[in-house]
C-alpha positions as CSV (number, residue, x, y, z in Angstrom):
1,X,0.0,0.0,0.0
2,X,1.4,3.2,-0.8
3,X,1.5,5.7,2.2
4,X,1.1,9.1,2.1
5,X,4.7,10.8,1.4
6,X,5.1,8.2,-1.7
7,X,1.8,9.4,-2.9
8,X,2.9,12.8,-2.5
9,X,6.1,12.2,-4.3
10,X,3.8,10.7,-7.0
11,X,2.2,13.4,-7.0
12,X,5.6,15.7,-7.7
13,X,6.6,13.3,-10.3
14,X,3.3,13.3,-12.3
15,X,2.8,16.5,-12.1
16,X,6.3,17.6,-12.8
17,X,5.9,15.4,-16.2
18,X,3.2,17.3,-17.7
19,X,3.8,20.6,-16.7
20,X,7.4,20.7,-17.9
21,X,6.4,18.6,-20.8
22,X,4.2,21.2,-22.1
23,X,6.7,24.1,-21.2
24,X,9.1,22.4,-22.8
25,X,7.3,22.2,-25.8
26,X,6.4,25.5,-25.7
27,X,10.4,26.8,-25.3
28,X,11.4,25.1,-28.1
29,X,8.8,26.3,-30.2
30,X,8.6,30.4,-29.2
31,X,11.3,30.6,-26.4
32,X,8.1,31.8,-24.2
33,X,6.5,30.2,-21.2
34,X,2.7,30.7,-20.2
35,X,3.1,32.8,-17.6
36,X,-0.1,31.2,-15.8
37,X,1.3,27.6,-15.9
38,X,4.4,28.5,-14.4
39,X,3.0,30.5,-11.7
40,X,0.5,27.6,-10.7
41,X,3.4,25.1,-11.2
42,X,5.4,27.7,-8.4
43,X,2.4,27.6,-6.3
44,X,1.5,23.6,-6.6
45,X,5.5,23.1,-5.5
46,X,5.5,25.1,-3.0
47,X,2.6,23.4,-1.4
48,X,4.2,19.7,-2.1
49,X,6.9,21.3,-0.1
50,X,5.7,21.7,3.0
51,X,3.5,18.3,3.2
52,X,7.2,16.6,2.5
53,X,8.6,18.6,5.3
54,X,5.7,18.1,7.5
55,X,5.5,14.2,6.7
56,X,9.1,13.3,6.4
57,X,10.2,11.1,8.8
58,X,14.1,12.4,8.3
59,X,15.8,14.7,11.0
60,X,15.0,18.2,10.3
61,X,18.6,19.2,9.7
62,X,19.1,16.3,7.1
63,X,16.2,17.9,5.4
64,X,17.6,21.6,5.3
65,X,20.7,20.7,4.2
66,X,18.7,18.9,1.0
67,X,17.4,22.1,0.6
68,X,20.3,24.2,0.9
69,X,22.0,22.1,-1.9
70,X,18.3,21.8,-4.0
71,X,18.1,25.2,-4.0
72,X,21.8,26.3,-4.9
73,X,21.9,23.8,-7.7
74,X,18.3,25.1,-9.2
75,X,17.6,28.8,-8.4
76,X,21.0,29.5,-7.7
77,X,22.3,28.6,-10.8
78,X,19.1,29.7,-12.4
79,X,19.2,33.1,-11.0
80,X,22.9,33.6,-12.4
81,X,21.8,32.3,-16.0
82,X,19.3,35.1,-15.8
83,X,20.9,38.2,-14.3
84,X,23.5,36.9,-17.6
85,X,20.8,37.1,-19.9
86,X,20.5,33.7,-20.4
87,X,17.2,32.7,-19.3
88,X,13.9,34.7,-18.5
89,X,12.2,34.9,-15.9
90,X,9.8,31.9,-16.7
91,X,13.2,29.7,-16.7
92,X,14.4,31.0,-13.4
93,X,10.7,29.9,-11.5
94,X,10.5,26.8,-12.9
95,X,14.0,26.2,-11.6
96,X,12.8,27.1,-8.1
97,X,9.6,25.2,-8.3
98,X,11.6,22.2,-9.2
99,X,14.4,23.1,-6.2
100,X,11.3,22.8,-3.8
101,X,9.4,19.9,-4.8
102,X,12.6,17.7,-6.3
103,X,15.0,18.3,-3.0
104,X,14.0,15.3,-1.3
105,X,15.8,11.8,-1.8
106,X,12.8,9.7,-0.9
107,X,11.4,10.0,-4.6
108,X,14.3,7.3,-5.8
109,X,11.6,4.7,-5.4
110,X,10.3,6.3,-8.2
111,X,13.4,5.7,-10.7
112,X,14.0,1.8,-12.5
113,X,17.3,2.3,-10.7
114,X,15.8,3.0,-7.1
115,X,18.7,3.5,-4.8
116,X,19.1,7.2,-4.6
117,X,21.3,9.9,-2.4
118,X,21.9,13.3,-3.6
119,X,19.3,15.4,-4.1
120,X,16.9,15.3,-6.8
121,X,17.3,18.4,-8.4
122,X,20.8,18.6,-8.7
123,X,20.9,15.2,-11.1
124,X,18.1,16.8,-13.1
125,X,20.2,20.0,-13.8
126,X,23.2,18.1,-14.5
127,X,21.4,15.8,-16.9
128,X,20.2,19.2,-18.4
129,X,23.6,20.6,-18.4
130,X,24.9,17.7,-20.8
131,X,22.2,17.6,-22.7
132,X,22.4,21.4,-23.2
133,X,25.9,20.6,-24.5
134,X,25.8,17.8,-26.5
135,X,23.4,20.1,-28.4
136,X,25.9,22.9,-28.6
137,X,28.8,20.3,-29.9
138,X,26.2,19.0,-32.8
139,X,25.7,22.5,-33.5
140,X,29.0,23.4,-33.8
141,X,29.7,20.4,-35.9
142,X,26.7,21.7,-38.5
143,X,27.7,25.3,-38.3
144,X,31.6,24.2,-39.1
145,X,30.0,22.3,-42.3
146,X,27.4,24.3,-43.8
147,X,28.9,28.1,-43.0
148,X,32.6,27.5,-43.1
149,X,33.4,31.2,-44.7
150,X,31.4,32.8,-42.1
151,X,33.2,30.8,-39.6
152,X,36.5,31.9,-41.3
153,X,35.1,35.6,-40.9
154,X,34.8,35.8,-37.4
155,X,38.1,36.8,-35.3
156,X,39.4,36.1,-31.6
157,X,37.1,34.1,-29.2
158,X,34.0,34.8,-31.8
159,X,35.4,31.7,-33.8
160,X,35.2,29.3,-31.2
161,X,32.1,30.4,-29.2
162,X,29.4,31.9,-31.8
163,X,29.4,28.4,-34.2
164,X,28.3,26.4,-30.4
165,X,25.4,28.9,-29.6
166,X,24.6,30.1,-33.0
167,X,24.5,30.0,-36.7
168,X,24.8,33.0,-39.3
169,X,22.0,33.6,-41.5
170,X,21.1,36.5,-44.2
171,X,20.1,39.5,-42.5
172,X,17.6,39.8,-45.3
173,X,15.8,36.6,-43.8
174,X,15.9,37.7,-40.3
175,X,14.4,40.8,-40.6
176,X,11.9,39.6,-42.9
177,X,10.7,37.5,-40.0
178,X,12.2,33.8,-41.1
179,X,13.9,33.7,-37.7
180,X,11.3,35.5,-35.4
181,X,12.2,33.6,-32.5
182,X,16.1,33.9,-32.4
183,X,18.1,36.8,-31.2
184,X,20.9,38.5,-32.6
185,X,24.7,38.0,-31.7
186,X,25.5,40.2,-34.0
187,X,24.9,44.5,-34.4
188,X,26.5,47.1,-35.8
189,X,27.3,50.5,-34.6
190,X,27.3,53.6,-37.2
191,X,30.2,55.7,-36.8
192,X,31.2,58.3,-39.7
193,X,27.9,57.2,-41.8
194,X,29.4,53.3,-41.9
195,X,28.0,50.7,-40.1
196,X,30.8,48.2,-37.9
197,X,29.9,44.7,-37.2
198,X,30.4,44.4,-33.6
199,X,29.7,40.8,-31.4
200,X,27.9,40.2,-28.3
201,X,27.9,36.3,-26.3
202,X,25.4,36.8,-24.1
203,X,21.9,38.1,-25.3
204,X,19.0,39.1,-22.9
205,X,16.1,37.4,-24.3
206,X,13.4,39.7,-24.0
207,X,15.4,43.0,-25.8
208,X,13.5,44.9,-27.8
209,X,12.8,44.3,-31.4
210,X,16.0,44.6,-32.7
211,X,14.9,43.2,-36.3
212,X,13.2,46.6,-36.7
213,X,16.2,48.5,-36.1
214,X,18.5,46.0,-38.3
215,X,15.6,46.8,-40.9
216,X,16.1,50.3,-40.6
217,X,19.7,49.9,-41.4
218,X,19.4,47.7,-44.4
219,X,17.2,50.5,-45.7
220,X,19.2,53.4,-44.7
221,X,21.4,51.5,-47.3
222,X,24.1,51.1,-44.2
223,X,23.9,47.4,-44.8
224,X,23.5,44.6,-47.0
225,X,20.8,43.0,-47.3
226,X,22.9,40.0,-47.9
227,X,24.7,39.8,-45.2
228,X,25.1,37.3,-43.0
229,X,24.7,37.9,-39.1
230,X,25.0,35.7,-36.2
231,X,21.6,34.8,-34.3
232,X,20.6,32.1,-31.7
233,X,17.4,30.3,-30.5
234,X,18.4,30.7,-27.1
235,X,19.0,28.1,-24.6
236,X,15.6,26.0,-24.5
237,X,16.1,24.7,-20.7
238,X,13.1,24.0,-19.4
239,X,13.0,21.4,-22.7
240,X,16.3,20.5,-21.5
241,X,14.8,20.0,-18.1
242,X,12.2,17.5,-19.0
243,X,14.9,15.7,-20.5
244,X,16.7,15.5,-17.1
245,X,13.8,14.5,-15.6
246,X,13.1,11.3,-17.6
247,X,16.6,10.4,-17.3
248,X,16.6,11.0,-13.3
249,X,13.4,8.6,-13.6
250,X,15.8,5.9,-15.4
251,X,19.2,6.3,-14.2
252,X,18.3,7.8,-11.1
253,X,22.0,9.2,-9.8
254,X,23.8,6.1,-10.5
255,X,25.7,7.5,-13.2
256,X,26.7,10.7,-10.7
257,X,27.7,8.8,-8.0
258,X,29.9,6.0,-10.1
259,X,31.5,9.0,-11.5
260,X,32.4,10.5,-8.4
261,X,33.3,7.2,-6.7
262,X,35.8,6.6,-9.7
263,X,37.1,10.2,-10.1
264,X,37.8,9.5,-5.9
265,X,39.0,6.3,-5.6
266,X,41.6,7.3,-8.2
267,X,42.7,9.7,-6.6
């Protein structure tokens, strides 16, 4: 018979499933959450919280110091992502919904491989992380192939970071709306009536529409219409997320742990 705190972390796991499925979905389609889903998500973890504290029978400073790492791996790292530029805002509450109701190691019963210590969270985010990079490798790898001479263009640290987090396309195309949800790496600053192509890594996602001012240049006759400038999708992590999640349900930590228990015992 399943007691009450496995229901409860049923409950998380279920729930955790659809909603980030369907965020998920959404960030990789338009890069935007639903603002309503999120907050509810925020406000259903929240609650899950507190019955887990309430009903767990671990010693109250076991279970803080859960949540001291839960939350440093999720909104801590989430919050930096964002104040970068990274992320929006839907990213970072998602992060600290899943801190909340993912913190506790009793869920492991949960996963095929059910023997579980660290917290939660922190395996989903690093399941996340190489996810997120495999992703930026195969894009690389694509980038290097397809766009070589804009590759061969770029100068300095440009070459080696811009091909992993973006891809140049004709400016032509992104202001005539082909890449509506992408955001420029790329600008140019007019100085003497010419117009010089400067870089940027890190891209706050919800700037302004900054295909209407390319547009302006390209008309101005500043720019080239067939130019090629740098964009990027943005980091879909909440997709990235789910992803974590389904493989914390299979692997559970096991992977983590052998890691560290090699990298350790070698030492």
């Amino acid at each position: 018979m399943v007691g009450l705190g496995q229901f409860v972390d049923l409950v998380k796991v279920v729930t955790a499933l659809i909603v980030l499925g369907f965020l998920g979905y959404e960030d990789l389609k338009t890069r935007e959450l639903s603002a309503v889903v999120v907050y509810a998500y925020l406000a259903v973890g929240v609650v899950l919280f507190i019955i887990t504290v309430l009903t767990s029978p671990f010693p109250l400073v076991i279970q803080v110091v859960y949540i001291v790492f839960s939350l440093v791996a999720s909104a801590g790292l989430f919050t930096l992502l964002y104040k970068l530029g990274l992320v929006g805002d839907g990213d970072l509450y998602v992060s600290i919904a899943l801190g909340f109701t993912f913190s506790h190691p009793s869920l492991y019963w949960l996963t095929l491989v059910s023997a579980g210590i660290m917290p939660p969270v922190l395996i989903i985010v690093l399941y996340a992380s190489f996810i997120c990079i495999v992703y930026m490798l195969v894009n690389a790898v694509v980038v290097l192939a397809k766009y070589r001479e804009a590759v061969r263009s770029l100068q300095g640290r440009y070459r080696l970071i811009l091909p992993l987090i973006g891809k140049p396309v004709k400016l032509s195309e992104y202001t005539g709306g082909k890449y509506v949800h992408y955001f420029p790496l790329q600008y140019f600053e007019v100085s003497n009536g010419v117009a010089v192509t400067k870089y940027k890594v890190l891209t706050r996602v919800e700037e302004g529409d900054e295909a209407t001012t390319l547009r302006k240049l390209v008309e101005s006759g500043l720019v080239n219409p067939n130019t090629y400038i740098w964009v990027t999708p943005g980091i879909p992590f909440v997709f990235y997320l789910f992803l974590g999640l389904i493989l914390l349900l299979v692997l559970g930590d096991l992977p983590v742990v052998t890691f560290i228990t090699t990298l350790f015992s070698g030492a």
